[in-house]
C-alpha positions as YAML, in Angstrom:
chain: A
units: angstrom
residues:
- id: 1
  name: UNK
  ca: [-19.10, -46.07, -16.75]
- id: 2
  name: UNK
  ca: [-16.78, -47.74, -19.61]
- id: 3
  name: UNK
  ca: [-13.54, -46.94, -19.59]
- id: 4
  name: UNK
  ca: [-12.00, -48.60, -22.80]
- id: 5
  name: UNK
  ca: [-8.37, -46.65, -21.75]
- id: 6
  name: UNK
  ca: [-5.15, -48.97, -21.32]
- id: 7
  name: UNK
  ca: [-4.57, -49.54, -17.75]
- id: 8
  name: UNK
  ca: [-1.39, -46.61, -17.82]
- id: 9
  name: UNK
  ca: [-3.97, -44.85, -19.49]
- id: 10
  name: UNK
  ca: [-6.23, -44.61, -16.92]
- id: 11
  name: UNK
  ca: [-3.84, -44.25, -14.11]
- id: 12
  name: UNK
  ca: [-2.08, -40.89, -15.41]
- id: 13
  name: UNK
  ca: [-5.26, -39.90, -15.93]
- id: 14
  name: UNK
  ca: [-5.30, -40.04, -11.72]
- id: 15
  name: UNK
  ca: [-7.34, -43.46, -11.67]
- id: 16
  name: UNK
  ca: [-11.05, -42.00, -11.20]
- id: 17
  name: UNK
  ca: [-13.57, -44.28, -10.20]
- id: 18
  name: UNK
  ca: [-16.94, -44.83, -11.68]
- id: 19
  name: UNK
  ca: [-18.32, -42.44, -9.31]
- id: 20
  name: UNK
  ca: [-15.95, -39.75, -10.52]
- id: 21
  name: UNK
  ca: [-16.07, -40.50, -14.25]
- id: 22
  name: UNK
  ca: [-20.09, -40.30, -14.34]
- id: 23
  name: UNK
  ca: [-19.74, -36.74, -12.16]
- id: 24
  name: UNK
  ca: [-17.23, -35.18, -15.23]
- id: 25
  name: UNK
  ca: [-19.13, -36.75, -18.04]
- id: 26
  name: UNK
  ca: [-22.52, -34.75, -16.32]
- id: 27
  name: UNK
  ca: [-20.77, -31.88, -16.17]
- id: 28
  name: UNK
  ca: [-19.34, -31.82, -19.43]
- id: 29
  name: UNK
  ca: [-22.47, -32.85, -20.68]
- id: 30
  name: UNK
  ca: [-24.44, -29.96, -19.11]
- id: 31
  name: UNK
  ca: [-21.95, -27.35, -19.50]
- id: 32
  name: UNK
  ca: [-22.42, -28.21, -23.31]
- id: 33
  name: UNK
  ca: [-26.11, -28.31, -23.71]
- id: 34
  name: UNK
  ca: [-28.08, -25.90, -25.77]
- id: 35
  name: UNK
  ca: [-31.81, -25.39, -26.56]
- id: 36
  name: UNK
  ca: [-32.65, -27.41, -29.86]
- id: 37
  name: UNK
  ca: [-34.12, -24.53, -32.26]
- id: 38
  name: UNK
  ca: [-37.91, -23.66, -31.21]
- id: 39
  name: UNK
  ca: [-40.33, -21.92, -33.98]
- id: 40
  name: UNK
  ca: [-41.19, -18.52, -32.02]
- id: 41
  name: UNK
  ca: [-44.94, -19.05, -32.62]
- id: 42
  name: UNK
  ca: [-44.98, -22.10, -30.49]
- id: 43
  name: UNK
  ca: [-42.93, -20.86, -28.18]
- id: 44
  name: UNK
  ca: [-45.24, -18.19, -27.89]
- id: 45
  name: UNK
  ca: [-48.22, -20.98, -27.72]
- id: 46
  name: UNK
  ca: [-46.48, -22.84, -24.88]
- id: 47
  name: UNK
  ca: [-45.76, -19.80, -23.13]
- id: 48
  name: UNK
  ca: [-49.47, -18.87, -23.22]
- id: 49
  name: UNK
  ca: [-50.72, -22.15, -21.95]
- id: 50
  name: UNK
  ca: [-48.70, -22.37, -19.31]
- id: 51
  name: UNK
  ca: [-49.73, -18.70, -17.96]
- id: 52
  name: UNK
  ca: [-53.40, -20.46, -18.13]
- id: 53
  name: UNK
  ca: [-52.79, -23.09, -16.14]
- id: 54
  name: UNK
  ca: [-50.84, -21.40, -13.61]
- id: 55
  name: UNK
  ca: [-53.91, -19.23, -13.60]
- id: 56
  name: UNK
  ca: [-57.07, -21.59, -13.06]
- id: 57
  name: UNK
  ca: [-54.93, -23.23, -10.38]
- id: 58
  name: UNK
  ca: [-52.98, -20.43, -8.20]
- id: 59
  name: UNK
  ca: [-52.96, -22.95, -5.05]
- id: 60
  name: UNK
  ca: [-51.17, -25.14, -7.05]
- id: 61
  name: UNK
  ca: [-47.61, -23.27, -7.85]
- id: 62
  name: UNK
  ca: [-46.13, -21.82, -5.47]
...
């Protein structure tokens, strides 16, 4: 985890660690996320598969 911040920088920032920089920047980066665009007709296809499968295996999901 890079910090390129000035040393006064990163102390009134409260001094995180590594530890604590990666756990924001996961955060951040989840909290931010969103679904790229998906045509509905392959969603649809997906969808379909995956209700086969679950289907010729039902031992297999729980």
């Amino acid at each position: 985890m890079a910090d390129n911040d000035s040393f006064e920088q990163w102390q009134a920032e409260g001094a995180p660690d590594p530890a604590q920089r990666a756990s924001a920047l996961w955060k951040t980066m989840l909290a931010d996320d969103q679904a790229p665009p998906l045509d509905p007709a392959i969603d649809q296809a997906l969808t379909e598969f995956i209700a086969k499968k679950k289907a010729s295996m039902p031992d297999a999901f729980a």
